[in-house]
TIDOPA-42959 format. One record per atom (N, C-alpha, C): atom name; x, y, z; residue in three letters. Coordinates in steps of 0.02 Angstrom, whole numbers. Atoms other than C-alpha are relative to their C-alpha. Example, Ala and Ser with C-alpha at 12.3 -4.5 7.8 and 13.67 -1.06 7.14 Angstrom:
BEGIN
N:45:-59:0:ALA
CA:615:-225:390:ALA
C:45:60:0:ALA
N:-42:-59:-3:SER
CA:684:-53:357:SER
C:-39:55:37:SER
//
This chain:
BEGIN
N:29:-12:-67:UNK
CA:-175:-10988:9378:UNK
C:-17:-67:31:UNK
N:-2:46:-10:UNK
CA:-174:-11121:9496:UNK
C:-95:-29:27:UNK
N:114:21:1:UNK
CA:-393:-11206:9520:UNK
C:-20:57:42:UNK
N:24:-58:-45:UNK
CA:-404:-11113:9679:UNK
C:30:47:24:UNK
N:-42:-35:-3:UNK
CA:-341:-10961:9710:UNK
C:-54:59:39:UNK
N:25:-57:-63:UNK
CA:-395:-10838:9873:UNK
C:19:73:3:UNK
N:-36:-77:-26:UNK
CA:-363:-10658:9871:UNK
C:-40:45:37:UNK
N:34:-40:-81:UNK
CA:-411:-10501:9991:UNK
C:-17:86:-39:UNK
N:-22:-50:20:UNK
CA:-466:-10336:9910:UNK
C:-20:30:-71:UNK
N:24:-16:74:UNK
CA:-548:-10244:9762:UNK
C:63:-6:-44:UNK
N:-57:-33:64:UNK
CA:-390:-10177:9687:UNK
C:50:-72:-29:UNK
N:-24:32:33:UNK
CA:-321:-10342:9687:UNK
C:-22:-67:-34:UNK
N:63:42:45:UNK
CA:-477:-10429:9610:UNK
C:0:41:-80:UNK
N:12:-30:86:UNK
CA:-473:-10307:9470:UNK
C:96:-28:-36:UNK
N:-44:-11:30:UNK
CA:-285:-10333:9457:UNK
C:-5:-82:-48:UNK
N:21:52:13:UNK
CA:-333:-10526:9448:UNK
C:-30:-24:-61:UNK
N:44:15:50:UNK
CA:-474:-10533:9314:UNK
C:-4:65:-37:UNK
N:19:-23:59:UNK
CA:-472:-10369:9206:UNK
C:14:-27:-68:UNK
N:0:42:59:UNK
CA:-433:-10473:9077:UNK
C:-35:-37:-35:UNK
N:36:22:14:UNK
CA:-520:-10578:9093:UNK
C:-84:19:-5:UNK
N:79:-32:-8:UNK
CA:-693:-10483:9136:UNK
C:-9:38:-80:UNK
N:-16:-55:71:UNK
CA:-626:-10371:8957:UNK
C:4:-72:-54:UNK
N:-22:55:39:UNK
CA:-623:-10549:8855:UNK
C:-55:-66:-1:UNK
N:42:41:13:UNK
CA:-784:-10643:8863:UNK
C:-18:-27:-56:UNK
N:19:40:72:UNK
CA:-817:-10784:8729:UNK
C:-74:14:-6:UNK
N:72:21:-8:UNK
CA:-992:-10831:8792:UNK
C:-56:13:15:UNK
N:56:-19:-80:UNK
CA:-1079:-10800:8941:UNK
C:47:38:50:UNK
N:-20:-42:-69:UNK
CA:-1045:-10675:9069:UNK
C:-64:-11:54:UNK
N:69:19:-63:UNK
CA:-1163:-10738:9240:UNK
C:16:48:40:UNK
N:-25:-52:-71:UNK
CA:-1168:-10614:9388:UNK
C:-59:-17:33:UNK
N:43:-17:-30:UNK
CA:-1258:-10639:9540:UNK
C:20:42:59:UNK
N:-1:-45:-52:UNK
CA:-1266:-10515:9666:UNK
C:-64:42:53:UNK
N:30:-34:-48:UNK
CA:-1328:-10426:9827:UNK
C:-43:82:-33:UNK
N:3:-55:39:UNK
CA:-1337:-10243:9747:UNK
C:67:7:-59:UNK
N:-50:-23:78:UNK
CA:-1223:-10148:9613:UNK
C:62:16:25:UNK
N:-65:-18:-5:UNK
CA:-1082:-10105:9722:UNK
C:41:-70:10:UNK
N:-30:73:-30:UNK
CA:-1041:-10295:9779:UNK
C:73:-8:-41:UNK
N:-56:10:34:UNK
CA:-910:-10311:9629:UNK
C:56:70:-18:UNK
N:-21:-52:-3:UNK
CA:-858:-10135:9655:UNK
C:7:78:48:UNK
N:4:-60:-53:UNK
CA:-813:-10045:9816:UNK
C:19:60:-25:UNK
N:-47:-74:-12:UNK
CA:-761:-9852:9832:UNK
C:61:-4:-40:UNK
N:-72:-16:14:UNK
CA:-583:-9890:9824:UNK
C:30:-43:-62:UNK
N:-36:7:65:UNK
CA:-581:-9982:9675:UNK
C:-33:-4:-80:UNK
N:50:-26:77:UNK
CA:-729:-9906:9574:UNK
C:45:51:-33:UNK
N:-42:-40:39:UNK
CA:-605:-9772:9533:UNK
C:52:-43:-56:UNK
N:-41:26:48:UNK
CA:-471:-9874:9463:UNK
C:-19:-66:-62:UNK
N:44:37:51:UNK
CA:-592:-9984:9374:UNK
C:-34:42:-36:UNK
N:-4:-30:58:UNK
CA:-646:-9846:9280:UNK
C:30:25:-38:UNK
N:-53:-43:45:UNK
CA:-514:-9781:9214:UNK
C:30:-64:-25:UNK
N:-36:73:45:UNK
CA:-443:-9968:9167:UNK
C:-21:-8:-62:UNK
N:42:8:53:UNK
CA:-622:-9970:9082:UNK
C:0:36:-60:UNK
N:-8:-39:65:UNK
CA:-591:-9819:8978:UNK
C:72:13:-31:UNK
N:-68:27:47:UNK
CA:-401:-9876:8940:UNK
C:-23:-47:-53:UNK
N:5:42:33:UNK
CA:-478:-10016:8858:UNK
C:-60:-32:-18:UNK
N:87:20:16:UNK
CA:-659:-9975:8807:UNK
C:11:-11:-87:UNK
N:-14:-28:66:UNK
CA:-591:-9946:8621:UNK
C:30:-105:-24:UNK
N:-33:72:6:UNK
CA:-505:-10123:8615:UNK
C:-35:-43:-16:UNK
N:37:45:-7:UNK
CA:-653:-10207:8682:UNK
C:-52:12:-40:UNK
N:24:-23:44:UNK
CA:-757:-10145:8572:UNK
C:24:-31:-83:UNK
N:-29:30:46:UNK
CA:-650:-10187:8428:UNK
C:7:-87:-5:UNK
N:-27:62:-14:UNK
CA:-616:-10367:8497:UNK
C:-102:-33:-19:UNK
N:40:24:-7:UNK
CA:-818:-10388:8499:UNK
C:-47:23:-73:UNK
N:39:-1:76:UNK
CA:-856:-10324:8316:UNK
C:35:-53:-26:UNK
N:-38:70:22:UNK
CA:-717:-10466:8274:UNK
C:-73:-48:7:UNK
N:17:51:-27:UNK
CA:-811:-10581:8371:UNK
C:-83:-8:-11:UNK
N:57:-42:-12:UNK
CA:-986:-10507:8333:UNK
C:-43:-87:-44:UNK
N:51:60:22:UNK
CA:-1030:-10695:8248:UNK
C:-33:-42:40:UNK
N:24:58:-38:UNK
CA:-1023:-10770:8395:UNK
C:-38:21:75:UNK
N:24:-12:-32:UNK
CA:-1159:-10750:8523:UNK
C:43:11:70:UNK
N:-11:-21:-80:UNK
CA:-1104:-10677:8701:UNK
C:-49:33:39:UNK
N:65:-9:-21:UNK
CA:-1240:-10676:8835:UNK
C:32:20:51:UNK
N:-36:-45:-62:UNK
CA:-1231:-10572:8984:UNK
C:-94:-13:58:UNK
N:74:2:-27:UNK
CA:-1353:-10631:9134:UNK
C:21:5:70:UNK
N:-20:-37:-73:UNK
CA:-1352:-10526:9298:UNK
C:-65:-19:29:UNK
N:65:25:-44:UNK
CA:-1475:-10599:9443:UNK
C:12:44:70:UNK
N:-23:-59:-67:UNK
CA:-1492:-10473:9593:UNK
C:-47:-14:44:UNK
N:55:3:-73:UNK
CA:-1568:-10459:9768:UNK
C:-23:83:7:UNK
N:47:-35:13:UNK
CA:-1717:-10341:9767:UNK
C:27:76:34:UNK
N:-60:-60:-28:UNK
CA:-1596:-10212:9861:UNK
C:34:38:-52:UNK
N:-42:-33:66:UNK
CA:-1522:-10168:9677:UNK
C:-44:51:-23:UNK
N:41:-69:24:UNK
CA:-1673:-10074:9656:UNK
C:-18:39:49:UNK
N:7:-38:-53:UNK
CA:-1683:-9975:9801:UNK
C:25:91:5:UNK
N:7:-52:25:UNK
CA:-1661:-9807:9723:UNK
C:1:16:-96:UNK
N:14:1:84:UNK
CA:-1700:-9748:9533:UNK
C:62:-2:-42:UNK
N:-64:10:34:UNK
CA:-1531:-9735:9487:UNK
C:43:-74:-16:UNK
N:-12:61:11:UNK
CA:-1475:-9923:9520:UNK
C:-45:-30:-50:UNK
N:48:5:73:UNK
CA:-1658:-9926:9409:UNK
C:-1:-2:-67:UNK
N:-11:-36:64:UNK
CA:-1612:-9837:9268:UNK
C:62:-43:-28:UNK
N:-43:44:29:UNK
CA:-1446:-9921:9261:UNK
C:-22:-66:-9:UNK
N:8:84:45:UNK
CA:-1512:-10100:9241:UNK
C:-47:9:-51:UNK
N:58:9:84:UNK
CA:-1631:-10032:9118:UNK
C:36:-1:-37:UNK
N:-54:-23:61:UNK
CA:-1495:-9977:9015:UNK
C:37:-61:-3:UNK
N:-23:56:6:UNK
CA:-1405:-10141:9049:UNK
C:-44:-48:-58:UNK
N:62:47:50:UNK
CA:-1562:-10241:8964:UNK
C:-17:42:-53:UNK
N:1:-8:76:UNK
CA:-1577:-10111:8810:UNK
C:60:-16:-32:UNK
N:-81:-9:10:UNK
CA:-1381:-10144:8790:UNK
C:-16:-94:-9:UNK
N:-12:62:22:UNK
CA:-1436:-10328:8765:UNK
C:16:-57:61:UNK
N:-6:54:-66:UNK
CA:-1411:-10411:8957:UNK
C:-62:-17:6:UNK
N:57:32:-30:UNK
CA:-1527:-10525:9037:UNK
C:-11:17:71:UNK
N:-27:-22:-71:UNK
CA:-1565:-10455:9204:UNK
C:-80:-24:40:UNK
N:59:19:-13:UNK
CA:-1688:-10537:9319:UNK
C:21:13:89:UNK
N:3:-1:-71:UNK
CA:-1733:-10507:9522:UNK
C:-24:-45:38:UNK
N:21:53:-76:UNK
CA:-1736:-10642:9674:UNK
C:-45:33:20:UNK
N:50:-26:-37:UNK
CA:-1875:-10640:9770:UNK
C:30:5:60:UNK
N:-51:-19:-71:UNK
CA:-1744:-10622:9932:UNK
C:49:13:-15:UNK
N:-70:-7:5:UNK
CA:-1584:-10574:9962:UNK
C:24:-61:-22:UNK
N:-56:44:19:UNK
CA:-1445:-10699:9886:UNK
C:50:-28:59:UNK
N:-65:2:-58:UNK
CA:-1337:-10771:10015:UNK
C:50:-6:-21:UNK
N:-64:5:13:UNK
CA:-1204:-10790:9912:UNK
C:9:29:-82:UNK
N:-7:-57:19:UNK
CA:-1127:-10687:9785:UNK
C:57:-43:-71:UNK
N:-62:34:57:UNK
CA:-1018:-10737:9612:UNK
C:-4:31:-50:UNK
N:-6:10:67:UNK
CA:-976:-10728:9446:UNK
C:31:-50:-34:UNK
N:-31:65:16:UNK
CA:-950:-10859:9318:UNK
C:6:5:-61:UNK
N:-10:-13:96:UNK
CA:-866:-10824:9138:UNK
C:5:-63:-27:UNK
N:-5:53:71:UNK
CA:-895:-10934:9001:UNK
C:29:-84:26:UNK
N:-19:68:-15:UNK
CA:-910:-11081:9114:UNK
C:64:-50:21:UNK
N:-75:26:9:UNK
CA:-709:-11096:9146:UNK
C:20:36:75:UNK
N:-39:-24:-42:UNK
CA:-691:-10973:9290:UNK
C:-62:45:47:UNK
N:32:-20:-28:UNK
CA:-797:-10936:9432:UNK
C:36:43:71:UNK
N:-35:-76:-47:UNK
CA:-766:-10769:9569:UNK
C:-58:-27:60:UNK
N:67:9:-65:UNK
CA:-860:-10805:9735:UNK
C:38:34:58:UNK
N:-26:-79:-58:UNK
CA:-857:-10633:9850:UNK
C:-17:-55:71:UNK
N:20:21:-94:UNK
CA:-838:-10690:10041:UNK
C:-15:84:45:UNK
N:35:-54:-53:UNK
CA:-861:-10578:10186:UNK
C:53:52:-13:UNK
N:-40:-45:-16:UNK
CA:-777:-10407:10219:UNK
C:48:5:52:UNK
N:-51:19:-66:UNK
CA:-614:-10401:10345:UNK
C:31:47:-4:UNK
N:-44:-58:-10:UNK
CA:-492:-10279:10403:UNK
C:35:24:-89:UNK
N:-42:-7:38:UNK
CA:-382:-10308:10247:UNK
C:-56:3:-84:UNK
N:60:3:62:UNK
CA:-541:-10293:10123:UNK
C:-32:-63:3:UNK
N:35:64:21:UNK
CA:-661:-10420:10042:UNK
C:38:-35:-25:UNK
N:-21:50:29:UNK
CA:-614:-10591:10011:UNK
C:-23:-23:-41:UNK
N:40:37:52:UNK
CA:-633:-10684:9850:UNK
C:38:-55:-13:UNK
N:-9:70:39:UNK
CA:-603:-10841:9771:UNK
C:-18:-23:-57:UNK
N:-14:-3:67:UNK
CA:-554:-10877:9612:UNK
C:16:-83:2:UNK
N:-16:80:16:UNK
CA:-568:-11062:9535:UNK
C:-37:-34:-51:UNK
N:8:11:42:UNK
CA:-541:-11137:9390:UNK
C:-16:-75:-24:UNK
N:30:78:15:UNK
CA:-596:-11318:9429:UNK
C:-62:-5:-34:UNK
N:43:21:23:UNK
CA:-710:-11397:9326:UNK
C:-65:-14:35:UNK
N:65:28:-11:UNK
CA:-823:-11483:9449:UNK
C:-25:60:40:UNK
N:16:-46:-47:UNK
CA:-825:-11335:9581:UNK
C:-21:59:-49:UNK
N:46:-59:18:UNK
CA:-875:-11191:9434:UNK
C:-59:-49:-23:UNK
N:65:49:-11:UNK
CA:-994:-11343:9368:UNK
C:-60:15:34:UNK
N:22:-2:-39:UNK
CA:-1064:-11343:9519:UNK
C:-36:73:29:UNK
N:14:-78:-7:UNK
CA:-1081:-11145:9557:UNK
C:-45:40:-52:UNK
N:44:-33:56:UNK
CA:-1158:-11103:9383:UNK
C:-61:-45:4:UNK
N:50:55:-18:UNK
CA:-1280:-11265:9438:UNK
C:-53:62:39:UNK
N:48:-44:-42:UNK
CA:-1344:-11146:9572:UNK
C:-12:52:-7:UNK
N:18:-46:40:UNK
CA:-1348:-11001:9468:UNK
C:-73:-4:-39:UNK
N:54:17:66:UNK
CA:-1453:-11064:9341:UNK
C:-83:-26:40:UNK
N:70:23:-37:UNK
CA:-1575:-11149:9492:UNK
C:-39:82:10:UNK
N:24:-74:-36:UNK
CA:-1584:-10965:9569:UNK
C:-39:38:-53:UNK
N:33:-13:32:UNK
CA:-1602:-10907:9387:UNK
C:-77:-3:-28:UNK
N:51:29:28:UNK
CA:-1741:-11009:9344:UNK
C:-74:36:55:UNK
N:62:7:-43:UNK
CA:-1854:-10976:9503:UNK
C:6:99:19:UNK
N:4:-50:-4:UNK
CA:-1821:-10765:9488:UNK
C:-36:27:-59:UNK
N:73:-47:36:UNK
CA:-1924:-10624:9402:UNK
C:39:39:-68:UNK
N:-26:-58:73:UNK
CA:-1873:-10538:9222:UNK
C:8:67:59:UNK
N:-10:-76:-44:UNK
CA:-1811:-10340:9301:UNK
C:-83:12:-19:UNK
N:37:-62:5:UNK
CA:-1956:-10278:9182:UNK
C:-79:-24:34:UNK
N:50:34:-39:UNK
CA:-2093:-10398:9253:UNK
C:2:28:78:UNK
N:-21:-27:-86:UNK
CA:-2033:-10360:9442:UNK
C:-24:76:1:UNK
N:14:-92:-26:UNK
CA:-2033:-10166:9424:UNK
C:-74:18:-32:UNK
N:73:-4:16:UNK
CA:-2212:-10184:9339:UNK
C:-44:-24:43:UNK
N:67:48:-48:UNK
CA:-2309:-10303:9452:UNK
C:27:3:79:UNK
N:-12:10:-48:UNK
CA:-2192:-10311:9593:UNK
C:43:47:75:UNK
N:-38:-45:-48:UNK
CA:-2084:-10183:9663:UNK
C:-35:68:-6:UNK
N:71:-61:-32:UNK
CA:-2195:-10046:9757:UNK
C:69:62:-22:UNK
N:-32:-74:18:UNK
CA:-2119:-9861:9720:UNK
C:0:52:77:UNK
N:-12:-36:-61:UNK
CA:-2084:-9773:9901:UNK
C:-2:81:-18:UNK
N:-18:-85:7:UNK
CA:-2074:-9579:9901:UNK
C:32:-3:50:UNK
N:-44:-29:-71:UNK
CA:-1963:-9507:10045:UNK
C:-37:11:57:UNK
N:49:12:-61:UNK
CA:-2116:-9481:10164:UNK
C:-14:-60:6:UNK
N:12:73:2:UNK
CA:-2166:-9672:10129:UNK
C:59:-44:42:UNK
N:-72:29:-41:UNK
CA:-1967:-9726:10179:UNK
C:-11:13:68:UNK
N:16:-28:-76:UNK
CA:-1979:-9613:10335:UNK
C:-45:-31:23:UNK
N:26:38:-48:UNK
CA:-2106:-9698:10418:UNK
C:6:-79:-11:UNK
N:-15:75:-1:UNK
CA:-2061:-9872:10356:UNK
C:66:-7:58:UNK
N:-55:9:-34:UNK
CA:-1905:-9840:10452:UNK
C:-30:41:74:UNK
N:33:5:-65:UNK
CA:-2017:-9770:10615:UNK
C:-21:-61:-10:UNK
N:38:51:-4:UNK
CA:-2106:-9924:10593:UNK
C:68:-57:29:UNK
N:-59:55:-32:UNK
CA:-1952:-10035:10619:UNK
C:30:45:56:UNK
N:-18:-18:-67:UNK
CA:-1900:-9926:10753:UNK
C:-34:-7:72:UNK
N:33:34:-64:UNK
CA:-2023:-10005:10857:UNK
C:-35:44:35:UNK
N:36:-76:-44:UNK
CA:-2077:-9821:10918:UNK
C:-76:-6:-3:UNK
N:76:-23:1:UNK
CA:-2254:-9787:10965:UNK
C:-30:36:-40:UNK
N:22:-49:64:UNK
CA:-2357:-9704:10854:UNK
C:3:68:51:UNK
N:-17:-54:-58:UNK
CA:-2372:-9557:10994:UNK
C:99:40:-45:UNK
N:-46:-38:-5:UNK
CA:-2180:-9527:10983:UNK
C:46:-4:-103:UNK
N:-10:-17:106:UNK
CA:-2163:-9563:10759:UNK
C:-14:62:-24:UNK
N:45:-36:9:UNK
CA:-2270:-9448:10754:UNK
C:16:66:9:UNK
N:-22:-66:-37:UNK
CA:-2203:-9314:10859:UNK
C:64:10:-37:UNK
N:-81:-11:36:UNK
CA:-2012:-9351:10771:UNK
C:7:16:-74:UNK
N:6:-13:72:UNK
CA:-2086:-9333:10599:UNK
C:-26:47:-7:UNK
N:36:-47:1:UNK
CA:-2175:-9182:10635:UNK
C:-78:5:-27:UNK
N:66:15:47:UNK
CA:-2339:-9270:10581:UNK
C:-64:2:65:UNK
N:18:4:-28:UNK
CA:-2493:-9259:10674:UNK
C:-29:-74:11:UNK
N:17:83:-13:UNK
CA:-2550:-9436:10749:UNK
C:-45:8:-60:UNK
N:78:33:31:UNK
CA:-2696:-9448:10646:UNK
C:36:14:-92:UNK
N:-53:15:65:UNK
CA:-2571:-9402:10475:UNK
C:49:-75:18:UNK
N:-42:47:15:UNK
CA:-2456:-9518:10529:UNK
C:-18:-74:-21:UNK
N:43:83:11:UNK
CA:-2578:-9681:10554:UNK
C:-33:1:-50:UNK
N:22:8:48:UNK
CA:-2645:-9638:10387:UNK
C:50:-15:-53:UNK
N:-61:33:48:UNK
CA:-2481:-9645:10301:UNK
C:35:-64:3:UNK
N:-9:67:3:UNK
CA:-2449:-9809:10394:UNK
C:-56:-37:-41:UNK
N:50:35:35:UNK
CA:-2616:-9884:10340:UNK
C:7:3:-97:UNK
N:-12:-18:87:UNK
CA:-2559:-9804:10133:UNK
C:62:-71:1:UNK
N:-54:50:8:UNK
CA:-2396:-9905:10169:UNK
C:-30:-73:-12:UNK
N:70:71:-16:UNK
CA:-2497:-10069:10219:UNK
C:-20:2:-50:UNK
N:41:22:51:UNK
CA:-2591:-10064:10069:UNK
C:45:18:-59:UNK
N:-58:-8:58:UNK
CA:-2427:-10006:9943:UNK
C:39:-69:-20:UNK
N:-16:68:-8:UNK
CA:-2350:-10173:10022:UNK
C:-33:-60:-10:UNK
N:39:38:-25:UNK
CA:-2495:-10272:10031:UNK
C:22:-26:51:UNK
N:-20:36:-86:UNK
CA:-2452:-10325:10216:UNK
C:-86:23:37:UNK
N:74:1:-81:UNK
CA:-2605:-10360:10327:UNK
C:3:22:60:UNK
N:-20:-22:-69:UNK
CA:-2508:-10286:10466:UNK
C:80:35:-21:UNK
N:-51:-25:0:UNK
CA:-2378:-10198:10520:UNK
C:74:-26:0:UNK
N:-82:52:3:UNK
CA:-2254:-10360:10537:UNK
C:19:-50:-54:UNK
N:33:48:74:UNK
CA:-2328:-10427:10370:UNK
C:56:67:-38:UNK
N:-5:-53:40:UNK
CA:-2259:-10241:10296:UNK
C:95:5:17:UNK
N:-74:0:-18:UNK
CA:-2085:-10253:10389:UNK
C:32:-59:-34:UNK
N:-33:87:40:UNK
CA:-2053:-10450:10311:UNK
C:-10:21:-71:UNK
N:5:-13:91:UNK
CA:-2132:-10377:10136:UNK
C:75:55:-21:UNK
N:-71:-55:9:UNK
CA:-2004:-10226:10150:UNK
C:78:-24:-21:UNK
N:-59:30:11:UNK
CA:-1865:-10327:10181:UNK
C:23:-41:-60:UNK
N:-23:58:63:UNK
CA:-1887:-10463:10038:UNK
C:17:52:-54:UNK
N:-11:-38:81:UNK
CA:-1901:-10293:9911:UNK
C:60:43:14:UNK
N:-52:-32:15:UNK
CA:-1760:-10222:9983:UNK
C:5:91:13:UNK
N:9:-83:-6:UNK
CA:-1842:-10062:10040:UNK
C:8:22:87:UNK
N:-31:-12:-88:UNK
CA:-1778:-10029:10240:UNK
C:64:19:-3:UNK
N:-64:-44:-27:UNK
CA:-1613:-9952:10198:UNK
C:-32:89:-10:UNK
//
């Protein structure tokens, strides 16, 4: 494969690296936005079924290999936990032996970096799918697992974060976080949620103090860093 190499497209990112993603010596790095970033719709299907062509293999290939340590360290933006199910799965990731830790913001930028030799860096979305970039230079993954490891260093263990730091929403709690960014009056939240004013400004004031935000624009900036406004 030639250092840098551009392609457009889940299906032909998996066609790219299942090999290599199925063949880790070392270290497997991932950072990401949420859990779908390395796996849209259209090519979560055919990435599972690749996975269970050749769960039996890999498996076999890693009791071989079972002397030699392989570390697996996924860093996410606080958006990965934004329902219990993305939850549950990184728990299960970290009894399974990953390292999984949460930014205190979103990530602006998005990668993976195997065993130090070959780094994946997702670009934006376009007509013809997501772009990625694949490159096997030395100084440029170097350089990429550099800013991994900074990001690593200054983020939260998962189980620390979901203990001390990430508040727990119910579905009435969401609903008015999302009147609240709708800029609406309390008057007309109120009326669209079927709540009476004097319920509703009590469930803002619960929010406010779930967030710790001193206000209501303190509670919209806290929301956003944890990832809770979709």
């Amino acid at each position: 494969m030639p250092e840098i190499v551009t392609i457009r497209g889940d299906l032909e990112l998996l066609t790219r690296t299942a090999h290599l993603l199925s063949s880790v010596r070392e270290e497997f790095v991932c950072a990401a936005r949420d859990l779908d970033t390395w796996s849209r719709p259209g090519a979560r299907q055919a990435m599972a079924a690749r996975a269970a062509h050749t769960q039996q293999a890999h498996q076999a290939h890693q009791a071989q290999q079972a002397h030699q340590a392989q570390q697996v360290r996924k860093l996410l933006s606080p958006a990965a936990l934004a329902d219990e199910y993305s939850r549950a799965h990184l728990r299960e990731l970290v009894d399974r032996g990953a390292l999984v830790r949460i930014a205190s913001a979103a990530l602006p930028h998005e990668t993976i970096v195997i065993d130090r030799r070959l780094a994946i860096l997702a670009g934006l979305n376009g007509p013809g799918g997501r772009e990625y970039t694949l490159t096997t230079a030395p100084n440029l993954v170097g350089g990429v697992y550099a800013l991994f490891d900074a990001a690593w260093d200054a983020a939260t263990d998962l189980k620390a974060f979901l203990r001390g730091e990430q508040p727990q929403l119910d579905t009435a709690s969401r609903t008015v976080l999302r009147a609240l960014g709708s800029g609406a009056t309390d008057e007309k939240a109120a009326r669209e949620l079927g709540m009476s004013l004097r319920t509703y400004r009590r469930r803002v004031a619960e929010l406010l103090t779930t967030l710790d935000a001193g206000s209501r624009f303190q509670a919209g900036i806290r929301a956003g860093e944890l990832g809770l406004n979709g």
